[in-house]
C-alpha positions as CSV (number, residue, x, y, z in Angstrom):
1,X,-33.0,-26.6,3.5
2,X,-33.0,-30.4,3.9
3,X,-31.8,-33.2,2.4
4,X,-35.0,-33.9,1.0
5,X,-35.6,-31.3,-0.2
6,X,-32.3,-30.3,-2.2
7,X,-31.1,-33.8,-3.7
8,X,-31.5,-31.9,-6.9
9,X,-28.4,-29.6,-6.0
10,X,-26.4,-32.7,-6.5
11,X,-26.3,-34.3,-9.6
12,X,-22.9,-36.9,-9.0
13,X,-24.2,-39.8,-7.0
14,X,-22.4,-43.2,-6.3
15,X,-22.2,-45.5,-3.1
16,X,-18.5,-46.8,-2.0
17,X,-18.4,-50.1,-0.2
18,X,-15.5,-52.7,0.8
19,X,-16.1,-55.8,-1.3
20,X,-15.1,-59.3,-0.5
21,X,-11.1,-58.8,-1.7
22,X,-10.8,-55.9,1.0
23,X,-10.9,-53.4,-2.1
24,X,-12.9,-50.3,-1.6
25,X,-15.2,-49.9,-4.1
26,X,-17.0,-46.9,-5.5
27,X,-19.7,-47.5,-8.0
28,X,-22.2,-44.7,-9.6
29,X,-25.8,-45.2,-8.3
30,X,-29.0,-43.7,-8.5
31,X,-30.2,-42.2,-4.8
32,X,-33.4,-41.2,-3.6
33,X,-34.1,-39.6,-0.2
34,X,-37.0,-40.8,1.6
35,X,-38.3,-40.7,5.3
36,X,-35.0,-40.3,6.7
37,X,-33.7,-43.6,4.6
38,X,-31.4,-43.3,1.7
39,X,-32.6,-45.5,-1.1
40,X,-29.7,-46.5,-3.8
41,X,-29.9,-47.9,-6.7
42,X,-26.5,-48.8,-8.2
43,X,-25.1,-49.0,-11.5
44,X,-25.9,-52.0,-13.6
45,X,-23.4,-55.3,-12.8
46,X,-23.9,-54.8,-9.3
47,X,-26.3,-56.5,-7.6
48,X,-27.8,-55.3,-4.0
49,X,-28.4,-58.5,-2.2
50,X,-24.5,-58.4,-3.2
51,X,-23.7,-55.2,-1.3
52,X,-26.0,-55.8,1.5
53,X,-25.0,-56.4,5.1
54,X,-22.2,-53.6,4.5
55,X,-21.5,-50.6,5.8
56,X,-21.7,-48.4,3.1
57,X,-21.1,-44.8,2.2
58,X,-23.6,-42.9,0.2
59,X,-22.4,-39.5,-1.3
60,X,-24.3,-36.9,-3.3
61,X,-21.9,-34.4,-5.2
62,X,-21.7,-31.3,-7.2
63,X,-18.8,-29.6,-8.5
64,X,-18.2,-27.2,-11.4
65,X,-15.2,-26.8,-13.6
66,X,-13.4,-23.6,-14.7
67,X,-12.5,-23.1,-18.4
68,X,-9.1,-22.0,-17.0
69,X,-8.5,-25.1,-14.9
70,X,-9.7,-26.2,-11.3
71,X,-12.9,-26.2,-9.8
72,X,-15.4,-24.0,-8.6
73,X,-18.8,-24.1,-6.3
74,X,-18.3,-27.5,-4.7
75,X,-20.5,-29.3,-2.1
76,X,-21.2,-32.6,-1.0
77,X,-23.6,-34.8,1.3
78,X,-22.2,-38.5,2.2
79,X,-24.1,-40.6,4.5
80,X,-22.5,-44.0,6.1
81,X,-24.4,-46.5,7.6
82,X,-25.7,-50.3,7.0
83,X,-26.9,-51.5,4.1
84,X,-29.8,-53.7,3.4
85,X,-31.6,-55.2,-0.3
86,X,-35.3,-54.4,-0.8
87,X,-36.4,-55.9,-4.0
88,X,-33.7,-54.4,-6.6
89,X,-32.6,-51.1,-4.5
90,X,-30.8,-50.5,-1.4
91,X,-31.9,-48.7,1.7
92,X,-29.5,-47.3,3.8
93,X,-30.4,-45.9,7.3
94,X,-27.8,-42.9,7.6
95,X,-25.5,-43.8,10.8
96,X,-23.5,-40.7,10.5
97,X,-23.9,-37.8,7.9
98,X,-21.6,-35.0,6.8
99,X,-21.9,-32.5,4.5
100,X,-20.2,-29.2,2.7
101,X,-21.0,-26.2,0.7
102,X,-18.4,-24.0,-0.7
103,X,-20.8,-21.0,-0.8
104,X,-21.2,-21.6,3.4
105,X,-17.9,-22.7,4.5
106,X,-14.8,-21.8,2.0
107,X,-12.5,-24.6,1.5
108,X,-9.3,-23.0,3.1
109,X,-11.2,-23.0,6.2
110,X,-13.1,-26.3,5.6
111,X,-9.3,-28.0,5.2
112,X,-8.2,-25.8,8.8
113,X,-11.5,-27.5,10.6
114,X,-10.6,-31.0,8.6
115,X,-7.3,-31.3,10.4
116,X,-7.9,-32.0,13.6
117,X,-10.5,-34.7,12.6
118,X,-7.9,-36.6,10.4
119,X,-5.2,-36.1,12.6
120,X,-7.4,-37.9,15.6
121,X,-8.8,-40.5,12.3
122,X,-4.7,-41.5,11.7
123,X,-3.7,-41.0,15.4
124,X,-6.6,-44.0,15.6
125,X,-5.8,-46.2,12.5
126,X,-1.7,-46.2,13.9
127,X,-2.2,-47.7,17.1
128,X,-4.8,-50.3,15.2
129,X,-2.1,-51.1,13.0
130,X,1.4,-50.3,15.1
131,X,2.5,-47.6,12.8
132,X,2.9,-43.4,13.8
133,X,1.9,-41.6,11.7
134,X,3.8,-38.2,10.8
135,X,3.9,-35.0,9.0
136,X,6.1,-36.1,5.8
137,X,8.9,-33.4,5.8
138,X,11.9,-33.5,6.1
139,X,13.7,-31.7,9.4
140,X,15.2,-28.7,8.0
141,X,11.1,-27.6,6.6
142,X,9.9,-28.9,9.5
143,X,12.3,-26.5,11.7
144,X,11.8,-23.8,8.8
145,X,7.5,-23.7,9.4
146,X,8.3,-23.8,13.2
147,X,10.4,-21.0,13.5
148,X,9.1,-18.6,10.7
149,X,12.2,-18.6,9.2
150,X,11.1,-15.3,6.7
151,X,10.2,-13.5,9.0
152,X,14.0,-13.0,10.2
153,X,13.4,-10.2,7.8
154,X,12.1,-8.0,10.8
155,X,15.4,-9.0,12.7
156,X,17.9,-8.4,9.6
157,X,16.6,-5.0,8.7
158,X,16.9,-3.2,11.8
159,X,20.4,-4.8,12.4
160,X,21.5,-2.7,9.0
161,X,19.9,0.2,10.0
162,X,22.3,0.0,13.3
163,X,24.9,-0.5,11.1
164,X,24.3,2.0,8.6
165,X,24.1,4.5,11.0
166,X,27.3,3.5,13.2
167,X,29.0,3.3,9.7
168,X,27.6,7.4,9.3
169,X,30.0,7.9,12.3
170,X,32.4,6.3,11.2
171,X,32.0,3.1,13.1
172,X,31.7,-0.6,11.5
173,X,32.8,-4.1,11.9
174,X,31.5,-6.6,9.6
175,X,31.8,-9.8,12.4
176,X,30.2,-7.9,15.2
177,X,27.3,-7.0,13.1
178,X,27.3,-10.8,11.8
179,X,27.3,-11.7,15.1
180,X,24.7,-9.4,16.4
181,X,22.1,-10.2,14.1
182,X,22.9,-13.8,14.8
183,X,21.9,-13.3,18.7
184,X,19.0,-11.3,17.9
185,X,17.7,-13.9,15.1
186,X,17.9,-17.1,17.6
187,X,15.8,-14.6,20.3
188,X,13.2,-13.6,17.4
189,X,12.8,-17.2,16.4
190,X,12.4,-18.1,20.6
191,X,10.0,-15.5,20.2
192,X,8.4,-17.0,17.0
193,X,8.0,-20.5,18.4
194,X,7.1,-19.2,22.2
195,X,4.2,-17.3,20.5
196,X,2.7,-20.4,18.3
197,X,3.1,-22.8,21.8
198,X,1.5,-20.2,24.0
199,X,-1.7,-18.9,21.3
200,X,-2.2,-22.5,21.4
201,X,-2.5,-24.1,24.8
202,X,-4.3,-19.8,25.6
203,X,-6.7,-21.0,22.6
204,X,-5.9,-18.6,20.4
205,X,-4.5,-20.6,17.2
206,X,-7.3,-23.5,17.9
207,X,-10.3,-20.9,17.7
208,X,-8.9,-19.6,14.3
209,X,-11.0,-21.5,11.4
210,X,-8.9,-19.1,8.7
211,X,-5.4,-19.0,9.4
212,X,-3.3,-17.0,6.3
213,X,-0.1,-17.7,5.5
214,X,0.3,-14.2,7.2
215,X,-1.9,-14.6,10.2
216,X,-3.0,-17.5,12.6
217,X,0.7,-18.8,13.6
218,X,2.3,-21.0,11.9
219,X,-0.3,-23.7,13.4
220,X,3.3,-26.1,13.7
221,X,1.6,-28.0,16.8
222,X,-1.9,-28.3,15.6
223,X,-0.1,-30.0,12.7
224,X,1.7,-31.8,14.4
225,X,4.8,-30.7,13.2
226,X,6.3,-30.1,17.0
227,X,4.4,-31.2,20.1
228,X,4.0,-29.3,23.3
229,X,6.9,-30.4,24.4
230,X,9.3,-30.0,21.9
231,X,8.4,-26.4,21.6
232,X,9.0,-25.6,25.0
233,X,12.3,-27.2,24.6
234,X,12.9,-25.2,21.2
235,X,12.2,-21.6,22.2
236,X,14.0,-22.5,25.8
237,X,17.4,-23.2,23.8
238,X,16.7,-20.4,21.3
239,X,16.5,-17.9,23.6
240,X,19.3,-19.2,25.5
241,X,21.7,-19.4,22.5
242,X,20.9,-15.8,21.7
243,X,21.1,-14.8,25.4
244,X,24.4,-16.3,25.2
245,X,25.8,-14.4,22.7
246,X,24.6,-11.5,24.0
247,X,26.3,-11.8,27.2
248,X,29.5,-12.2,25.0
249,X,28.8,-8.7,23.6
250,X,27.7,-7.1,27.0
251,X,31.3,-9.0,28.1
252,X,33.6,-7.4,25.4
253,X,31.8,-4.4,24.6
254,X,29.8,-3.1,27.0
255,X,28.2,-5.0,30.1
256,X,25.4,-2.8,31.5
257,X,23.8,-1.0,28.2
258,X,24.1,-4.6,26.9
259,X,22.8,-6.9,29.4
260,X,20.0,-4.1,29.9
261,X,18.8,-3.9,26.0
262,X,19.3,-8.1,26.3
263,X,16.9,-8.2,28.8
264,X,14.6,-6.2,28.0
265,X,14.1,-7.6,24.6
266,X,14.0,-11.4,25.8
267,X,11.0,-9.6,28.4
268,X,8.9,-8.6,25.4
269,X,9.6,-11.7,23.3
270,X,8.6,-13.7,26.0
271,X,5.9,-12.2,27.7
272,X,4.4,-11.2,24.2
273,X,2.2,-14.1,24.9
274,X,3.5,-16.0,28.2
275,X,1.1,-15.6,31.2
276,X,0.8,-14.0,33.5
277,X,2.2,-10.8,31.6
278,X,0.5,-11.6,28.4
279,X,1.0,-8.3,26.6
280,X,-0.6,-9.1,23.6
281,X,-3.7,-10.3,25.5
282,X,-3.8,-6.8,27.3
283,X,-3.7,-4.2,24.1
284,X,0.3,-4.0,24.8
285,X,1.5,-6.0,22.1
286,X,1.7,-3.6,18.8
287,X,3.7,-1.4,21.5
288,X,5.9,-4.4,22.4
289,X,6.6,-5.2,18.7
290,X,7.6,-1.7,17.8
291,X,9.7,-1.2,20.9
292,X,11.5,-4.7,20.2
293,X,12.3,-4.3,16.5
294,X,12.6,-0.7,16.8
295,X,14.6,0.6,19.3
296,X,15.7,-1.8,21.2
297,X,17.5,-3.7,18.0
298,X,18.8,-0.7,16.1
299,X,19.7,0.9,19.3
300,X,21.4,-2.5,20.9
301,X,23.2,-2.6,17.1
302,X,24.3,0.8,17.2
303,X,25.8,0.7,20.5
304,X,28.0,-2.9,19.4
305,X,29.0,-1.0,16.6
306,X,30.0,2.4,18.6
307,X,30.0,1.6,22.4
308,X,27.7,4.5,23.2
309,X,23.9,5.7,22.5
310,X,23.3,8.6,20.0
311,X,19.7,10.3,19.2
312,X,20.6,9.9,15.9
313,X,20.3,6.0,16.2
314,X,17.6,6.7,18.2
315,X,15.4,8.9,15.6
316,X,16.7,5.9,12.9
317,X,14.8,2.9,14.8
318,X,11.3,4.8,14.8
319,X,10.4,4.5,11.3
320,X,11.3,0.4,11.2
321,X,9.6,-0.2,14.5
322,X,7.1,1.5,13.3
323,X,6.7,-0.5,10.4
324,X,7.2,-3.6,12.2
325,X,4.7,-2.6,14.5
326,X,2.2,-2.2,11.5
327,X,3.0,-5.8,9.8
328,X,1.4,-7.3,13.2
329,X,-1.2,-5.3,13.2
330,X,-2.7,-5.6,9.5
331,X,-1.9,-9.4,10.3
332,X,-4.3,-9.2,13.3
333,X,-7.1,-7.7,10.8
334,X,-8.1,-11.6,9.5
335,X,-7.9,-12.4,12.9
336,X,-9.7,-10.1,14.9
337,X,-12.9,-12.1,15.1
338,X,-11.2,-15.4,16.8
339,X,-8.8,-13.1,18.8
340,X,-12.0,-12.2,20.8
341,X,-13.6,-15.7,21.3
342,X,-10.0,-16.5,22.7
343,X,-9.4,-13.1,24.8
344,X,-6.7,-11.9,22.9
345,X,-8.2,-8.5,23.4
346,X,-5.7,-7.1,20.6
347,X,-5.6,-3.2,19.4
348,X,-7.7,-4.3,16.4
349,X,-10.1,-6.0,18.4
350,X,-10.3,-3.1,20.5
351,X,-11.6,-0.5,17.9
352,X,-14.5,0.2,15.7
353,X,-13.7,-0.5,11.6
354,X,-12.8,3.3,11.4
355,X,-10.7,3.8,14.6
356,X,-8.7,0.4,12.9
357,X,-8.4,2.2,9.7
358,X,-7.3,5.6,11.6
359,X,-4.6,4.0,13.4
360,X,-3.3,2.4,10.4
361,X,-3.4,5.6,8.4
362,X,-1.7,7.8,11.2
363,X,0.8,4.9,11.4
364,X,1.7,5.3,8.2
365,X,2.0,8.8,8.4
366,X,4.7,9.0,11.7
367,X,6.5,6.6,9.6
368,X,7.4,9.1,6.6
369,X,7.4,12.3,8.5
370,X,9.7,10.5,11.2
371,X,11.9,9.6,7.5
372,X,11.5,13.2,6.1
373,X,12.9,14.7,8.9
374,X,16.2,13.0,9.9
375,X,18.0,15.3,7.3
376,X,16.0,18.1,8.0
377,X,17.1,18.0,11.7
378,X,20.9,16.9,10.8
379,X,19.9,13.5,12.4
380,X,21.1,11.8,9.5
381,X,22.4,12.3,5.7
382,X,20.0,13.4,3.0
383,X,20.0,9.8,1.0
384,X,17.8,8.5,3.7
385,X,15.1,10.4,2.0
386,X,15.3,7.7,-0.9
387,X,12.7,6.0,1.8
388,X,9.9,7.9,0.9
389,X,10.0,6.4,-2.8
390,X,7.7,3.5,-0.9
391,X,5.0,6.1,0.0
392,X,2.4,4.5,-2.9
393,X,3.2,0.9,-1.5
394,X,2.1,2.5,1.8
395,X,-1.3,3.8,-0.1
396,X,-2.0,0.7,-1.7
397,X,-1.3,-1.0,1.7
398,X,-4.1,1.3,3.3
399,X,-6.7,1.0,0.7
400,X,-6.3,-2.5,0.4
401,X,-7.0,-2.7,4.6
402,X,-10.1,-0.3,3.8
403,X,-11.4,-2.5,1.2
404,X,-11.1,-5.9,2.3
405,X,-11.7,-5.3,5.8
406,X,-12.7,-8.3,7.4
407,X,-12.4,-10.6,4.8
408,X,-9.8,-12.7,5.9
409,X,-8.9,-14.7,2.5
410,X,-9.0,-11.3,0.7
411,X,-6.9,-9.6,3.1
412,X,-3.6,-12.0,1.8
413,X,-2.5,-9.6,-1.3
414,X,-2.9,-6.2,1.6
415,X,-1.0,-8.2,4.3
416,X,1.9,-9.6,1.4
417,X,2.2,-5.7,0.6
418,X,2.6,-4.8,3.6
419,X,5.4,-6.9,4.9
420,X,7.6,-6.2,1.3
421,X,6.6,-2.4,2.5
422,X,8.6,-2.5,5.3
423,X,11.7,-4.8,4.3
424,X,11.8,-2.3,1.0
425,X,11.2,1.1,3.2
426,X,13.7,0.0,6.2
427,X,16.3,-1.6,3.2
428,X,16.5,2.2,1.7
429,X,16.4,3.6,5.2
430,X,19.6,1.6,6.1
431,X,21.0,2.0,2.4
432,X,20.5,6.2,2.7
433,X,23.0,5.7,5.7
434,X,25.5,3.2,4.1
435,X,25.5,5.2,1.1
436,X,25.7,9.0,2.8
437,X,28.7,7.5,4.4
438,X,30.3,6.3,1.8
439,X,29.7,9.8,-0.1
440,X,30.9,11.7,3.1
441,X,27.3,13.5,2.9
């Protein structure tokens, strides 16, 4: 449709000028669209031969408010260019148009592809004037967004299922499970920031028009909240404050087991993205992510605890990394479509709607029948079991995948579900333990 032919879509029109004070102005005008020149008319009191010799901006608006509040079916053409008086009208010759329509282009994403453009606009407009302009926030936000500070969850709840089940044999101290979680946190947040620097310079994070608070990265340094360079130097000191305090640990209670479990989960945070590895660009990453917060965690938490391996521990970190596993992958649903412009060939991206769905569903299901048997086998006491009260989260989780497939902005309530899923189900796993070792069970 064009511009000619669908003026009547936008019934708030006006023309905004700079007037002899350096003011803007913004007046409302009457605006015609003829032969590729915008003819304006503007309200009464102001005088073309006034406004012309400007550059001007014309724009034709429509918005609709909501008996509840806010606004809904919004669009917009503005046109900038020159202006010039013919008798009592103006006639603009558009320079430079842009344009919107909810219904085409939703606003979260027309915001997401704003960004860059006002970044470069202010980026422009501070060297003119000798002023940098920044993100206002404050540090501790600032280092908060960077590092995905909730998301620690998926570091704290496998640390107290170590615990709980070292406590089941009678094995627990409070500081050296402080101080575990503390080394693994400052590797999962080197993780978290190593992830956002490499999806972007890879092209991942820049190809995503609909980020989620759950998907797309955190998007710190196409914000410009971090730049390159500080990231690097961010997850470089993360992961070496948490390597450090892992070689205390390997040091006083247990050198190989300790350095080995260290090393092979600063391999999979790094490489989850890093070239030339790349696992998650290769199909490997779900696998890396259930293997890091599964195993390797509850496992390397255990073994503090206890100084030695046990099945039972073993058995206890499936169901979390399992879980873990499954918040990265219904985040990667929303993001599927970019993931393959940028080569991030991802298991999502990888299968049909159906074979997504399957996975999920089957997921799901090792998860509970992994749970259900720990007592059945005498892996664990029978509180554990208190787990499988999350089984209808873990419906509504699938249904809401099968429903909204696709639709990234809908997806946000299914992927929200999904993450309190599996801090709730790995909480009571770790609680069954604590609490059938408290009751001698």
């Amino acid at each position: 449709m064009s511009v000619a032919t669908d003026q009547e879509l936008y019934e708030q029109r006006a023309i905004s000028f700079v007037d002899d004070d350096g003011y803007p102005v913004t007046v409302p005008a009457r605006v015609s669209v003829e032969d590729g020149e915008i003819k304006v008319r503007p309200a009464k009191g102001f005088d073309p031969p006034k406004i012309a010799g400007r550059r001007v901006n014309v724009v034709l608006n429509h918005i609709t408010p909501l008996p509840g509040g806010g606004y809904t079916d919004r669009r917009y053409i503005a046109f900038t260019g020159q202006a010039a008086a013919e008798g009592d009208q103006l006639v603009v010759r558009p320079e430079r148009t842009y344009r919107w329509n909810e219904r085409e282009v939703p606003f979260p994403e027309y915001v997401e592809v704003s960004t860059p453009r006002a970044r470069r606009y202010l980026e422009a407009l501070g060297k003119r004037l000798g002023v940098d302009f920044k993100p206002a926030i404050g540090a501790f936000w600032r280092f908060f967004r960077v590092v995905r500070f909730p998301f620690l969850i998926a570091t704290a709840v496998p640390v107290a299922i170590g615990g709980g089940v070292a406590l089941y044999h009678d094995s627990f101290d409070v500081a050296l499970l402080l101080l575990t979680f503390l080394g693994l946190a400052l590797i999962h947040m080197g993780l978290n920031v190593a992830n956002d620097y490499f999806d972007t310079v890879l092209g991942a994070d820049p190809a995503n028009r609909r980020p989620t608070p759950f998907s797309g990265g955190s998007r710190s340094i196409l914000y410009g909240l971090i730049s390159e360079s500080g990231a690097r130097a961010l997850y470089a000191s993360l992961f070496g404050s948490g390597v450090a305090i892992g070689l205390y640990l390997a040091l006083t209670r247990g050198l190989l087991p300790i350095l080995g479990l260290t090393a092979l989960g600063l391999f999979l945070a790094y490489f989850y993205t890093a070239p030339p590895i790349k696992l998650a660009y290769r199909g490997l990453g779900e696998l890396a992510v259930g293997t890091g917060f599964g195993p390797v965690i509850v496992m390397g938490t255990y073994f503090v605890q206890t100084q030695r391996f046990s099945l039972d521990a073993l058995v206890a970190s499936v169901p979390i990394g399992l879980l873990i596993m499954l918040i990265l992958y219904v985040n990667e649903i929303p993001d599927a479509e970019f993931d393959r412009i940028a080569g991030k060939r991802q298991l999502v991206t990888r299968f049909s709607r159906e074979q997504a769905l399957a996975f999920l569903a089957g997921s799901l299901a090792a998860t509970y029948s992994v749970i259900a048997l720990i007592p059945v086998l005498r892996l664990g006491p029978p509180t554990v079991l208190v787990a499988l009260a999350t089984i209808p989260l873990a419906v509504k989780v699938y249904q809401g995948a099968r429903s909204n497939f696709g639709k990234q902005y809908e997806m946000i309530p299914t992927m929200s579900l999904n993450v309190n899923n599996a801090a709730i189900t790995g909480a009571l796993i770790a609680a069954g333990y604590f609490v059938g070792a408290l009751l001698g069970l």
